[in-house]
Chimera marker file (.cmm) of the C-alpha trace (Angstrom):
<marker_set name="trace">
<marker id="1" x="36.491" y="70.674" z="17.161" r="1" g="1" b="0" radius="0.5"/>
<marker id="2" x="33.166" y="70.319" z="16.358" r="1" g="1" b="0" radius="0.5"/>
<marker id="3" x="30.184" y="69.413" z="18.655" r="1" g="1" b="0" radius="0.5"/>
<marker id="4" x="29.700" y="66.432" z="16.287" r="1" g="1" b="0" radius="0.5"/>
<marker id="5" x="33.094" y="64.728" z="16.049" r="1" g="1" b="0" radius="0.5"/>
<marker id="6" x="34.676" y="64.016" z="19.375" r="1" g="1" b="0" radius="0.5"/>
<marker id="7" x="38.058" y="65.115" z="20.256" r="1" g="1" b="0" radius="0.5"/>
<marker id="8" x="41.137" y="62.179" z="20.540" r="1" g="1" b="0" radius="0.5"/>
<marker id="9" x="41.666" y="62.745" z="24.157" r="1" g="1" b="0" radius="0.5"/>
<marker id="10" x="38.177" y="61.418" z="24.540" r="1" g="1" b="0" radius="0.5"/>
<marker id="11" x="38.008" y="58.697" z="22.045" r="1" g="1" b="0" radius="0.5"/>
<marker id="12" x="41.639" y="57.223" z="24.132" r="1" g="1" b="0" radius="0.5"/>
<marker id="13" x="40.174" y="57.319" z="27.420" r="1" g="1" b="0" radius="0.5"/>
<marker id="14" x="36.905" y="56.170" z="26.479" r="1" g="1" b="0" radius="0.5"/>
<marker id="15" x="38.581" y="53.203" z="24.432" r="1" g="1" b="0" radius="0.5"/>
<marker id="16" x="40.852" y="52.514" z="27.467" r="1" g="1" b="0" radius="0.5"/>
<marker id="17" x="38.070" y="52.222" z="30.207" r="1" g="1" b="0" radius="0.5"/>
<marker id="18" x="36.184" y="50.112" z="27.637" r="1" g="1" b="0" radius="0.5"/>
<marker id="19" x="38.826" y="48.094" z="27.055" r="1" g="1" b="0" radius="0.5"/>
<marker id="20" x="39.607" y="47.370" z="30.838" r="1" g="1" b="0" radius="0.5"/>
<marker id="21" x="36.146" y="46.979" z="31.456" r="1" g="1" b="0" radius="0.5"/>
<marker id="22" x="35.527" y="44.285" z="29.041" r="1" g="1" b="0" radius="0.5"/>
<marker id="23" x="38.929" y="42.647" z="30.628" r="1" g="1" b="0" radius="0.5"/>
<marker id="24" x="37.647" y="42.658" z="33.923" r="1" g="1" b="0" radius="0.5"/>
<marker id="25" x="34.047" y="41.309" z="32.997" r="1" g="1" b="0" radius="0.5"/>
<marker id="26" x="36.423" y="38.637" z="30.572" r="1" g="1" b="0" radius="0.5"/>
<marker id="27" x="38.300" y="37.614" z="33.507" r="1" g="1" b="0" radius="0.5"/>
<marker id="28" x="35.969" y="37.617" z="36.174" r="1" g="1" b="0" radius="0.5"/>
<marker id="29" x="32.114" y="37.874" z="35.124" r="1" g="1" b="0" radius="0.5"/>
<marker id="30" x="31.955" y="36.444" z="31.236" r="1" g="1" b="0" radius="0.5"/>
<marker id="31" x="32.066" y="32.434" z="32.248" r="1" g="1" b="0" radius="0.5"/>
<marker id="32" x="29.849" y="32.875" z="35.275" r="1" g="1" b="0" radius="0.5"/>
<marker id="33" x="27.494" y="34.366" z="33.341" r="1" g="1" b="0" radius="0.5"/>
<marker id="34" x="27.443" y="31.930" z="30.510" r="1" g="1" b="0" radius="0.5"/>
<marker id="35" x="27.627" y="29.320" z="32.933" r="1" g="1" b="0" radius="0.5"/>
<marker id="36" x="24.009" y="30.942" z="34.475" r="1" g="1" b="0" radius="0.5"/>
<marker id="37" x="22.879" y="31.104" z="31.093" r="1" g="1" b="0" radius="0.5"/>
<marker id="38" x="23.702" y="27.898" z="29.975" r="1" g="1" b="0" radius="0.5"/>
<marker id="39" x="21.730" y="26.546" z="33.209" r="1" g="1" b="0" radius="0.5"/>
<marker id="40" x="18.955" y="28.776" z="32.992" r="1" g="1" b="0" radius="0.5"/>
<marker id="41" x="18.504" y="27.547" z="28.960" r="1" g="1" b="0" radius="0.5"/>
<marker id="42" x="19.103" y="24.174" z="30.026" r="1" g="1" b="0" radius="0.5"/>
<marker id="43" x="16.496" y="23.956" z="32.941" r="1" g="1" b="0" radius="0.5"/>
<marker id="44" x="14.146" y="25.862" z="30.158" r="1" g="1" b="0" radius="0.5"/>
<marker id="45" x="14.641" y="22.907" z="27.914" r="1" g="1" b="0" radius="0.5"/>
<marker id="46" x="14.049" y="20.166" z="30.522" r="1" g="1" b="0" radius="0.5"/>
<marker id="47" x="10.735" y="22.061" z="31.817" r="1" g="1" b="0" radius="0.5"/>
<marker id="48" x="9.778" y="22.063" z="28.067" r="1" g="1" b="0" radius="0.5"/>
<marker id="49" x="10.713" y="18.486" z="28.069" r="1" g="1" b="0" radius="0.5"/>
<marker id="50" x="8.930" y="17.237" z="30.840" r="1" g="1" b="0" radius="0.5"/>
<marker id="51" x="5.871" y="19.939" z="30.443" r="1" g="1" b="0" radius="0.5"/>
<marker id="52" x="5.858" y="17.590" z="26.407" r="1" g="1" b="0" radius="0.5"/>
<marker id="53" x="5.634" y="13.961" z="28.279" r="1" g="1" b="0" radius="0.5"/>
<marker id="54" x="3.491" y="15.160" z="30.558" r="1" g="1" b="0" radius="0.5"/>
<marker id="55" x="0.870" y="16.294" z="28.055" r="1" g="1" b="0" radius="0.5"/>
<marker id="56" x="1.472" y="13.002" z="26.366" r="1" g="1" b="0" radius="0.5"/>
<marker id="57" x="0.615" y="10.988" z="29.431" r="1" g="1" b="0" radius="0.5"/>
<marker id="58" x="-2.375" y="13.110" z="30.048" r="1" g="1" b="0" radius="0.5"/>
<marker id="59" x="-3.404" y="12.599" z="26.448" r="1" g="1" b="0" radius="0.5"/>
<marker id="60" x="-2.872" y="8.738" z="27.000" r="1" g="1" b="0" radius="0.5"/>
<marker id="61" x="-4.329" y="8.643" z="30.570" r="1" g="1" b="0" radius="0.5"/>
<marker id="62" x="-7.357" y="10.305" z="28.763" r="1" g="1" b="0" radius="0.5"/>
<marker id="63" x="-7.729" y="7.691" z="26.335" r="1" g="1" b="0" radius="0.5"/>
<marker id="64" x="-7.245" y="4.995" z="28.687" r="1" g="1" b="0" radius="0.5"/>
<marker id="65" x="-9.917" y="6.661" z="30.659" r="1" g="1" b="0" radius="0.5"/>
<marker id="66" x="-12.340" y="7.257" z="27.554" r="1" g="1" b="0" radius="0.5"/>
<marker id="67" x="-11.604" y="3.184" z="26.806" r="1" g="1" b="0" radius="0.5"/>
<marker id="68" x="-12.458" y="1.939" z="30.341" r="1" g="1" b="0" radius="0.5"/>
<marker id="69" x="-15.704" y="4.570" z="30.230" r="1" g="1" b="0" radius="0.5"/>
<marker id="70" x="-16.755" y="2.522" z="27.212" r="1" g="1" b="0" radius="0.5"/>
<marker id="71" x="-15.986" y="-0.500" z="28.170" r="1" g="1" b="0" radius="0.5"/>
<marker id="72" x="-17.960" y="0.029" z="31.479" r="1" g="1" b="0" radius="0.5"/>
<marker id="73" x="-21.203" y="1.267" z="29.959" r="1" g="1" b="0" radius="0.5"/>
<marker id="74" x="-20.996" y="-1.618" z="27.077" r="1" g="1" b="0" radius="0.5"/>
<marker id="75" x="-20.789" y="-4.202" z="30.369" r="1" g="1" b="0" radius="0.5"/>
<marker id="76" x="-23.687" y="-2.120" z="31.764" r="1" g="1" b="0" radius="0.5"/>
<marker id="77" x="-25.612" y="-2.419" z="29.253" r="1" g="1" b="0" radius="0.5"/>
<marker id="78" x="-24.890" y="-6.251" z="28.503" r="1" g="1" b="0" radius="0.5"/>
<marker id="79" x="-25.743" y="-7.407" z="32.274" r="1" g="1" b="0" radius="0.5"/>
<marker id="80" x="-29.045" y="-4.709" z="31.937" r="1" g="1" b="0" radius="0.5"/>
<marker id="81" x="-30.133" y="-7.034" z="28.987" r="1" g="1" b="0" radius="0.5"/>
<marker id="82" x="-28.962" y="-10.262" z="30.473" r="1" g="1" b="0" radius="0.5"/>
<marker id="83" x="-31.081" y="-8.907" z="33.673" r="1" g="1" b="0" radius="0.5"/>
<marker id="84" x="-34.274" y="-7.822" z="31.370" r="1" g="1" b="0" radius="0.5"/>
<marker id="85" x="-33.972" y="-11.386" z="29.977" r="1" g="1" b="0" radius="0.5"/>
<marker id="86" x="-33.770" y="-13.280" z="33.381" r="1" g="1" b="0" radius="0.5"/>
<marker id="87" x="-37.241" y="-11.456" z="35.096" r="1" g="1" b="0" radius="0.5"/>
<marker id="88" x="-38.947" y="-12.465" z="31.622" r="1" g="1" b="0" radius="0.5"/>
<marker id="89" x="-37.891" y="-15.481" z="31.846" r="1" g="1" b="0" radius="0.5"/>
<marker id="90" x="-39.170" y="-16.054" z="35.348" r="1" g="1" b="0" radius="0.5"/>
<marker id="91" x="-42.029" y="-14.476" z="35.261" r="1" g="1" b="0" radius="0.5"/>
<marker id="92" x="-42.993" y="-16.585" z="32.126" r="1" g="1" b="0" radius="0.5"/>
<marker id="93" x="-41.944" y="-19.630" z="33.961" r="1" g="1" b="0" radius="0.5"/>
<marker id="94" x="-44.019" y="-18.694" z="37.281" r="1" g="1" b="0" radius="0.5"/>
<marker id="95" x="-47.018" y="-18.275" z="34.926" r="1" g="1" b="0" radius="0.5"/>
<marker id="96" x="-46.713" y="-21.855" z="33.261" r="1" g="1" b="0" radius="0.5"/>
<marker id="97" x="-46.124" y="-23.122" z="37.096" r="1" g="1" b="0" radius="0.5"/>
<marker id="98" x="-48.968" y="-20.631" z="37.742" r="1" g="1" b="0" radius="0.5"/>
<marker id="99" x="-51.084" y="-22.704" z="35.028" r="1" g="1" b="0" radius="0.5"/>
<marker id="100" x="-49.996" y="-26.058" z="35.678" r="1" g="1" b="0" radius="0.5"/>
<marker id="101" x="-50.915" y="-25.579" z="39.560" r="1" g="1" b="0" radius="0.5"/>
<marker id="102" x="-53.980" y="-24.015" z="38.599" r="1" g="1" b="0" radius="0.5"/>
<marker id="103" x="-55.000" y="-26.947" z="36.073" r="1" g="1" b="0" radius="0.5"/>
<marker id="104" x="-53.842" y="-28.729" z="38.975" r="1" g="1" b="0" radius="0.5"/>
<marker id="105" x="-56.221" y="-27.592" z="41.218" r="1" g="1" b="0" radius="0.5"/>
<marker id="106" x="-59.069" y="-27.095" z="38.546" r="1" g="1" b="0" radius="0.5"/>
<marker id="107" x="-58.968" y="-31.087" z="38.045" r="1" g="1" b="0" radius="0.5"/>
<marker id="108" x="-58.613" y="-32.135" z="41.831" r="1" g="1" b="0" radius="0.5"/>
<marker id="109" x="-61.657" y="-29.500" z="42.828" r="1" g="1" b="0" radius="0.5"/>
<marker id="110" x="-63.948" y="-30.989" z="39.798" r="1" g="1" b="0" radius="0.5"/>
<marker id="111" x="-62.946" y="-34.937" z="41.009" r="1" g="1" b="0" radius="0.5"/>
<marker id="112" x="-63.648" y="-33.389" z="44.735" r="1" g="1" b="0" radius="0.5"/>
<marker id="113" x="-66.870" y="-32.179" z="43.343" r="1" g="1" b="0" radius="0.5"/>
<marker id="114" x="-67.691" y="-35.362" z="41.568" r="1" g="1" b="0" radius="0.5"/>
<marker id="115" x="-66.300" y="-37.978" z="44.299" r="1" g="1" b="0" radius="0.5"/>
<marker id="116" x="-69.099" y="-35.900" z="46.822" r="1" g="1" b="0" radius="0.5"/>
<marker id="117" x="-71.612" y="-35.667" z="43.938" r="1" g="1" b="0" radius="0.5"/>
<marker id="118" x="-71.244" y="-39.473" z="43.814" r="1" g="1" b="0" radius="0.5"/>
<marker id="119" x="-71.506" y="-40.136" z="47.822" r="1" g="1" b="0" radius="0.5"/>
<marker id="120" x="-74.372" y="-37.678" z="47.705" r="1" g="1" b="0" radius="0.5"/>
<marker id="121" x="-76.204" y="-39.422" z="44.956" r="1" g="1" b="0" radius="0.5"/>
<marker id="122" x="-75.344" y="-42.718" z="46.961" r="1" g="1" b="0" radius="0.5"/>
<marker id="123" x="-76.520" y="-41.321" z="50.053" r="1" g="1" b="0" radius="0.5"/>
<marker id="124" x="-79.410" y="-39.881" z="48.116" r="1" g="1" b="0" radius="0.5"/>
<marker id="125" x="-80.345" y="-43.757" z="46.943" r="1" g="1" b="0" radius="0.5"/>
<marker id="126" x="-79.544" y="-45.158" z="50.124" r="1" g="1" b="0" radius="0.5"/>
<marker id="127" x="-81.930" y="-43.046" z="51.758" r="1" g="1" b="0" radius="0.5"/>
<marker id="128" x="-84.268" y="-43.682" z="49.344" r="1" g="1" b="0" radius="0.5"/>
<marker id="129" x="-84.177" y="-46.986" z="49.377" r="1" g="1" b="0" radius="0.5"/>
<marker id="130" x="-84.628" y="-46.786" z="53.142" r="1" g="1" b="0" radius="0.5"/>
<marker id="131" x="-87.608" y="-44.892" z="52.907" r="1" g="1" b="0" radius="0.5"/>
<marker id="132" x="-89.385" y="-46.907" z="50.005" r="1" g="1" b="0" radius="0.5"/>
<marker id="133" x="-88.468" y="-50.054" z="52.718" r="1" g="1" b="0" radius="0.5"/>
<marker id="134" x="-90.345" y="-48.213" z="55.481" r="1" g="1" b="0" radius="0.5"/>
<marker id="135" x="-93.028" y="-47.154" z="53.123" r="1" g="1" b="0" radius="0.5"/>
<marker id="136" x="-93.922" y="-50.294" z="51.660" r="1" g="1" b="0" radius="0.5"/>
<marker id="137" x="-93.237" y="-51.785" z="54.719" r="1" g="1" b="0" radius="0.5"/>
<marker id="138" x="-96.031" y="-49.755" z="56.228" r="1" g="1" b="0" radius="0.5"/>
<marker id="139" x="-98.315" y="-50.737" z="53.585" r="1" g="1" b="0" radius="0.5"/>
<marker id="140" x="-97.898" y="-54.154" z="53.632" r="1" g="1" b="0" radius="0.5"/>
<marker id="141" x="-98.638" y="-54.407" z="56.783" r="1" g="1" b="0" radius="0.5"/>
<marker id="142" x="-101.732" y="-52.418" z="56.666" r="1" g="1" b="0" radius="0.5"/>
<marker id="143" x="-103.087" y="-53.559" z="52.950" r="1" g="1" b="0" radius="0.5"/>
<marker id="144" x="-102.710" y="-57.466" z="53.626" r="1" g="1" b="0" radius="0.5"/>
<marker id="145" x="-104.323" y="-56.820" z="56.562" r="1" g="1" b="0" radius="0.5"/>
<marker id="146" x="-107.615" y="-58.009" z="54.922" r="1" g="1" b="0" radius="0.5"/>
<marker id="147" x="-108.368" y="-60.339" z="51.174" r="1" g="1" b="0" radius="0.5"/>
<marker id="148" x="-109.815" y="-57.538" z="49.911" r="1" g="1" b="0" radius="0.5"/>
<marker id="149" x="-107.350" y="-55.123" z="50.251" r="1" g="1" b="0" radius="0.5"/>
<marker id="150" x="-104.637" y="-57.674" z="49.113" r="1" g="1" b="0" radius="0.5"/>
<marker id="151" x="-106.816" y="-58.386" z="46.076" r="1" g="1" b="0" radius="0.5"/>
<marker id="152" x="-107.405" y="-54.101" z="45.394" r="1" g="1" b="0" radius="0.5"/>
<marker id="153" x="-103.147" y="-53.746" z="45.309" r="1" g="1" b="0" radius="0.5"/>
<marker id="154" x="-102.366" y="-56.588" z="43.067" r="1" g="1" b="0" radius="0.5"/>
<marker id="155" x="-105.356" y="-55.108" z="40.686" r="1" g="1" b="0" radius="0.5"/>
<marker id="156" x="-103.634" y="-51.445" z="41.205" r="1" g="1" b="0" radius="0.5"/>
<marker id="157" x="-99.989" y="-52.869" z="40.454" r="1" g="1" b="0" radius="0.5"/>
<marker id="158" x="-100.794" y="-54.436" z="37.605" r="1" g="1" b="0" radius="0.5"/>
<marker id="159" x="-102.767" y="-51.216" z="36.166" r="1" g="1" b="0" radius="0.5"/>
<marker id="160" x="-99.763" y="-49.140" z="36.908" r="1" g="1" b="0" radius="0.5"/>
<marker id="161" x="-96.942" y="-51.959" z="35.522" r="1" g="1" b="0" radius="0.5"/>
<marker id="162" x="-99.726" y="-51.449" z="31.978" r="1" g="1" b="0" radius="0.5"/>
<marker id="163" x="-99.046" y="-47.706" z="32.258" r="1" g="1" b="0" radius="0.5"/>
<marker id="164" x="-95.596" y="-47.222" z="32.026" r="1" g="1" b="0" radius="0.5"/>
<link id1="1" id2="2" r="1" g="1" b="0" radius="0.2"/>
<link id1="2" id2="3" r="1" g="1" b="0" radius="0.2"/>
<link id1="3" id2="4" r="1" g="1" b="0" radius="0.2"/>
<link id1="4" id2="5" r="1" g="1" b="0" radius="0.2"/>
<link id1="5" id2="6" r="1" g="1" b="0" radius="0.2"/>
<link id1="6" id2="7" r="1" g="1" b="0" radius="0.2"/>
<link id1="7" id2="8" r="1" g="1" b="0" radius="0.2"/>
<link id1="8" id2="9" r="1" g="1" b="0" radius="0.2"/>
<link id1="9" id2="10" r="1" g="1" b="0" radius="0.2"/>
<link id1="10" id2="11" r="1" g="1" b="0" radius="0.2"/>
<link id1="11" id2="12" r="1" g="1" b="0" radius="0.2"/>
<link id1="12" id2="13" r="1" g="1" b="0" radius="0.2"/>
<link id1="13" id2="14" r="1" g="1" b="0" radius="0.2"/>
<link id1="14" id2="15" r="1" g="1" b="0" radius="0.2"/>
<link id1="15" id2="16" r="1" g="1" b="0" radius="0.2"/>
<link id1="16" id2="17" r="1" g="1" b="0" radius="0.2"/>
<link id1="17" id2="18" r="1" g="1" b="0" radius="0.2"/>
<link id1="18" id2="19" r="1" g="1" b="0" radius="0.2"/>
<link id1="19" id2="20" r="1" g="1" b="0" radius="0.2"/>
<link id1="20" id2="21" r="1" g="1" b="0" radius="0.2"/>
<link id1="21" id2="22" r="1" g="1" b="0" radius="0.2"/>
<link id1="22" id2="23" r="1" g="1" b="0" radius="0.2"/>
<link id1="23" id2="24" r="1" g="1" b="0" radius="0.2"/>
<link id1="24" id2="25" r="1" g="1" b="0" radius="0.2"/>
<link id1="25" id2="26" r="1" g="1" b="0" radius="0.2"/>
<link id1="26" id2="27" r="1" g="1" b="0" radius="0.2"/>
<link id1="27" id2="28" r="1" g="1" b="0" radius="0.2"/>
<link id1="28" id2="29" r="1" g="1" b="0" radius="0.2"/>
<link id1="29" id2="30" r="1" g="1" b="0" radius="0.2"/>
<link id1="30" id2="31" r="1" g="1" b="0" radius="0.2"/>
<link id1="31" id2="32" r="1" g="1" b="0" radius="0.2"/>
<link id1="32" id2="33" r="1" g="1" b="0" radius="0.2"/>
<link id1="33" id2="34" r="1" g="1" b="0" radius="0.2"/>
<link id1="34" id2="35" r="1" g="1" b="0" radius="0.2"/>
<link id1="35" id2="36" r="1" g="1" b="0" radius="0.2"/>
<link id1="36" id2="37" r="1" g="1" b="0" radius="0.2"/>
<link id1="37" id2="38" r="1" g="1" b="0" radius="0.2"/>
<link id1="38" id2="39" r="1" g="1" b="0" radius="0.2"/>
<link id1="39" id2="40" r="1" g="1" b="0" radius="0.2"/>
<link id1="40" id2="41" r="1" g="1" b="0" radius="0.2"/>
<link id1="41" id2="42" r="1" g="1" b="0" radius="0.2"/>
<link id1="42" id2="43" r="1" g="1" b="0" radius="0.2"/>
<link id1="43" id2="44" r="1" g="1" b="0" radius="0.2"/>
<link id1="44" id2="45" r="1" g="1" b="0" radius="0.2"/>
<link id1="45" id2="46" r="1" g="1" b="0" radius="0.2"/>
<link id1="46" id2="47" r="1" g="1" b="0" radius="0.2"/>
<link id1="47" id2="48" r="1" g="1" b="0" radius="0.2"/>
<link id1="48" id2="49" r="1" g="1" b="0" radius="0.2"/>
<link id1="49" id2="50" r="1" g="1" b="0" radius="0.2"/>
<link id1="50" id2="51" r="1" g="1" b="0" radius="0.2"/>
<link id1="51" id2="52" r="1" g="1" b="0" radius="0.2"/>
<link id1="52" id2="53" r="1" g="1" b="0" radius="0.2"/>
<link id1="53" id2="54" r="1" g="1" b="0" radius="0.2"/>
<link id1="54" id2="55" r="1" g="1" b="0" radius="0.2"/>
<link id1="55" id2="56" r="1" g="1" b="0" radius="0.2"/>
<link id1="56" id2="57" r="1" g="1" b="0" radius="0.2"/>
<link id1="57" id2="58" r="1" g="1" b="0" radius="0.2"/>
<link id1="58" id2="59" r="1" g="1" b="0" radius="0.2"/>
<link id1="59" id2="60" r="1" g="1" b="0" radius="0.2"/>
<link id1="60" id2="61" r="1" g="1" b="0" radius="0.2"/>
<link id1="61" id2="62" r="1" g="1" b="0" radius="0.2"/>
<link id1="62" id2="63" r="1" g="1" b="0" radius="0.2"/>
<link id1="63" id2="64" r="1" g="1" b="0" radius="0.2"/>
<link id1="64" id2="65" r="1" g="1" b="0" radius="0.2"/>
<link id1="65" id2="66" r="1" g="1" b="0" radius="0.2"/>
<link id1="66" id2="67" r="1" g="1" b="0" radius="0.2"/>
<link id1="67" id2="68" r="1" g="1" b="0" radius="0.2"/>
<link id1="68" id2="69" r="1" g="1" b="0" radius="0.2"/>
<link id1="69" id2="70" r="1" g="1" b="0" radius="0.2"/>
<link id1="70" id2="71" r="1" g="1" b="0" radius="0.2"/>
<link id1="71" id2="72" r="1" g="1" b="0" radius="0.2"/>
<link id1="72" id2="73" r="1" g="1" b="0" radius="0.2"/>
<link id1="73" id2="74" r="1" g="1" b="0" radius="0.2"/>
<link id1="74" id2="75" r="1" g="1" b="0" radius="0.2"/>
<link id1="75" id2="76" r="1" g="1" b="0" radius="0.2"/>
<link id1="76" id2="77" r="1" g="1" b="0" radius="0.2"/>
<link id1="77" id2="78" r="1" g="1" b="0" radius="0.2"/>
<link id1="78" id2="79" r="1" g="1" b="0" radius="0.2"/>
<link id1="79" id2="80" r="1" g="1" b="0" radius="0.2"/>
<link id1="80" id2="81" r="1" g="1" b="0" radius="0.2"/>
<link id1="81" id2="82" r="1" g="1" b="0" radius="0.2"/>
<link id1="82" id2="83" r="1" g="1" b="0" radius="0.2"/>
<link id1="83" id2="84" r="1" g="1" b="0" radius="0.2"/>
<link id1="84" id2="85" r="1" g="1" b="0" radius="0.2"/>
<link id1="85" id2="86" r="1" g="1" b="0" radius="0.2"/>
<link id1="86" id2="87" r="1" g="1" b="0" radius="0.2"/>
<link id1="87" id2="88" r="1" g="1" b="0" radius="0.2"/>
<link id1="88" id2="89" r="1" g="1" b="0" radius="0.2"/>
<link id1="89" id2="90" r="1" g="1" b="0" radius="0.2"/>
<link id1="90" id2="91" r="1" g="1" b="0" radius="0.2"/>
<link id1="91" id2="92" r="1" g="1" b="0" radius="0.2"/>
<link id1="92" id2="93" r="1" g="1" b="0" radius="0.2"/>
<link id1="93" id2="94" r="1" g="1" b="0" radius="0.2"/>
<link id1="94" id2="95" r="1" g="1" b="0" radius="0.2"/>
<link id1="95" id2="96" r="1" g="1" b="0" radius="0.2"/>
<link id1="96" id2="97" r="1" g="1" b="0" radius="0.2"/>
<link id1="97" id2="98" r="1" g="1" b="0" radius="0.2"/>
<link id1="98" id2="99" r="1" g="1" b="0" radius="0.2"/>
<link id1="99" id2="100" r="1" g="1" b="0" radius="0.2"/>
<link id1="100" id2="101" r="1" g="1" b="0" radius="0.2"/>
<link id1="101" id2="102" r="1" g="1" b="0" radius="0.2"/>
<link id1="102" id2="103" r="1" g="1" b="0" radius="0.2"/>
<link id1="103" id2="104" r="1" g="1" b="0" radius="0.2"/>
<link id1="104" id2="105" r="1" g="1" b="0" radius="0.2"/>
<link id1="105" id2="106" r="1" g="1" b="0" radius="0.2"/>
<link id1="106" id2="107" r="1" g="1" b="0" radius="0.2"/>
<link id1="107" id2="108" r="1" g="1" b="0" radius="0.2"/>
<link id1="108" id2="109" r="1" g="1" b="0" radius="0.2"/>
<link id1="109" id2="110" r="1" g="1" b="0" radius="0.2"/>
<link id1="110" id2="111" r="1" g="1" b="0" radius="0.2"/>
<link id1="111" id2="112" r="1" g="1" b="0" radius="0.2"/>
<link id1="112" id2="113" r="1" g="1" b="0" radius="0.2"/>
<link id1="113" id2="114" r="1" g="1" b="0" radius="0.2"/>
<link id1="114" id2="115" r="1" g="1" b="0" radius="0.2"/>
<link id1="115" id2="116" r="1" g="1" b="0" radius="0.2"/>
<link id1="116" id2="117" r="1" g="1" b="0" radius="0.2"/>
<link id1="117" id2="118" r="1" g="1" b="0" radius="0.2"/>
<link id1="118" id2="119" r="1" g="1" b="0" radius="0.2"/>
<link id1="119" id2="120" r="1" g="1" b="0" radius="0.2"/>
<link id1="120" id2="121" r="1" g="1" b="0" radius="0.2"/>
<link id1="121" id2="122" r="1" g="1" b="0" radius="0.2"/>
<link id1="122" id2="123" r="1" g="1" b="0" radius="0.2"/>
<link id1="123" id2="124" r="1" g="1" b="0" radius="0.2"/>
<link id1="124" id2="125" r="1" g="1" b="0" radius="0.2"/>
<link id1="125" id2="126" r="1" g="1" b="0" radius="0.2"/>
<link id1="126" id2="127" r="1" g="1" b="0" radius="0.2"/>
<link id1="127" id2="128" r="1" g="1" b="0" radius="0.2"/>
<link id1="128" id2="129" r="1" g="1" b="0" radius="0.2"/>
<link id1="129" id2="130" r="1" g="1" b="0" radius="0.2"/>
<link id1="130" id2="131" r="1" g="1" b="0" radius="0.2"/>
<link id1="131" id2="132" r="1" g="1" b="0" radius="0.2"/>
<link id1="132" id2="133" r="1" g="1" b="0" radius="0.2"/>
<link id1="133" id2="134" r="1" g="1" b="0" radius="0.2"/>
<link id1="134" id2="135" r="1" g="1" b="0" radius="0.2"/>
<link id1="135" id2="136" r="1" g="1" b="0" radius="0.2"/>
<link id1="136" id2="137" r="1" g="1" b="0" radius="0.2"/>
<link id1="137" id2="138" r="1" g="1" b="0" radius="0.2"/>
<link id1="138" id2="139" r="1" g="1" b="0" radius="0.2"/>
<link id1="139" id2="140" r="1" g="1" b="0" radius="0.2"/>
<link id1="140" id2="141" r="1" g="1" b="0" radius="0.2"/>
<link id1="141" id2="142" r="1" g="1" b="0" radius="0.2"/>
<link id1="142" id2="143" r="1" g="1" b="0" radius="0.2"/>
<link id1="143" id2="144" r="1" g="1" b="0" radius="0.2"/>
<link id1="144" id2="145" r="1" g="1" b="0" radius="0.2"/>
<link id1="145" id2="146" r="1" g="1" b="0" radius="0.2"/>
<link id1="146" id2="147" r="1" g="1" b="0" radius="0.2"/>
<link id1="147" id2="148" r="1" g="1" b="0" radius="0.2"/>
<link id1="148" id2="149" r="1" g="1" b="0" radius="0.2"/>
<link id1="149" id2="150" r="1" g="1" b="0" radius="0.2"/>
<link id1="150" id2="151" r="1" g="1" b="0" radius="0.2"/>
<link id1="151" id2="152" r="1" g="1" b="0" radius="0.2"/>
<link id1="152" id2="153" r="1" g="1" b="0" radius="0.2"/>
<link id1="153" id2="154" r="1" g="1" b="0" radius="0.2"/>
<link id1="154" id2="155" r="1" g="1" b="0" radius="0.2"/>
<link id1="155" id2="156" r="1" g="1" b="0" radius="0.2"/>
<link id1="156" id2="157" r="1" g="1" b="0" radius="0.2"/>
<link id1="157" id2="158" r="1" g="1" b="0" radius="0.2"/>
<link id1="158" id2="159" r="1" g="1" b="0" radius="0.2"/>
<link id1="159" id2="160" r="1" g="1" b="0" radius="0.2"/>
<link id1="160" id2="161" r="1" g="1" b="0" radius="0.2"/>
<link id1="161" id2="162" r="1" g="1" b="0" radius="0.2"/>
<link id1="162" id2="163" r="1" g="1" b="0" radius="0.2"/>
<link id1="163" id2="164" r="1" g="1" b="0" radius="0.2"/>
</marker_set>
């Protein structure tokens, strides 16, 4: 025979040791192998599976994250502007209570100034009067002290009373 065909002899035996070969790996080796393979292409499909919901709950947490993140900085920046609004508002009311005290004070300082001016001016007149007592006291007592005299004042008084 030929080196390209094969003899029978060797085509039989070959056939037969396939054949009993394939029994043995029916009998024995086919279902646990399929059974390995099933479970292998089963655990496969649940990684798959769980590796899928996973990602989805990472996409939601992320969301939910992004949401709160906004939520936060739109409440940050609502009490920032209620905050803002509060110090201008008390710093415009301390400077009306700022202005009102200071009125305040402005009018009690002037009355002050004008209740002393007063007891000055008083004081002033009292003393004043005092002193134009003493003085005409004092010349009284000396210009009566003779006709004359007495007669010299009344002329003097009533040249001054024409003057004015």
């Amino acid at each position: 025979m030929g080196l390209i065909t094969p003899g029978l002899g060797l085509i039989f035996w070959s056939a037969l040791g396939f054949l009993i070969v394939l029994f043995i790996l029916t009998k024995f080796a086919w279902k646990p192998i399929l059974a390995a393979l099933n479970e292998r292409e089963k655990s496969i499909e649940d990684a798959i599976k769980s590796a899928e919901i996973a990602r989805n709950e990472m996409s939601n947490l992320k969301a939910e994250n992004e949401r709160i993140i906004h939520e936060a900085k739109i409440e940050r920046d609502k009490m920032l502007l209620e905050a803002s609004e509060t110090a201008k508002q008390m710093i415009e009311t301390a400077k009306v209570a700022a202005q009102k005290e200071g009125a305040i004070m402005l009018e009690n300082a002037k009355a002050a100034i004008e209740t002393e001016k007063q007891a000055a001016l008083e004081d002033v007149k009292v003393q004043v009067g005092i002193l134009s007592l003493a003085v005409a006291e004092k010349l009284l007592k000396r210009n009566f002290a003779s006709d004359a005299a007495q007669q010299q004042l009344i002329e003097e008084l009533v040249k001054d009373i024409k003057l004015n």
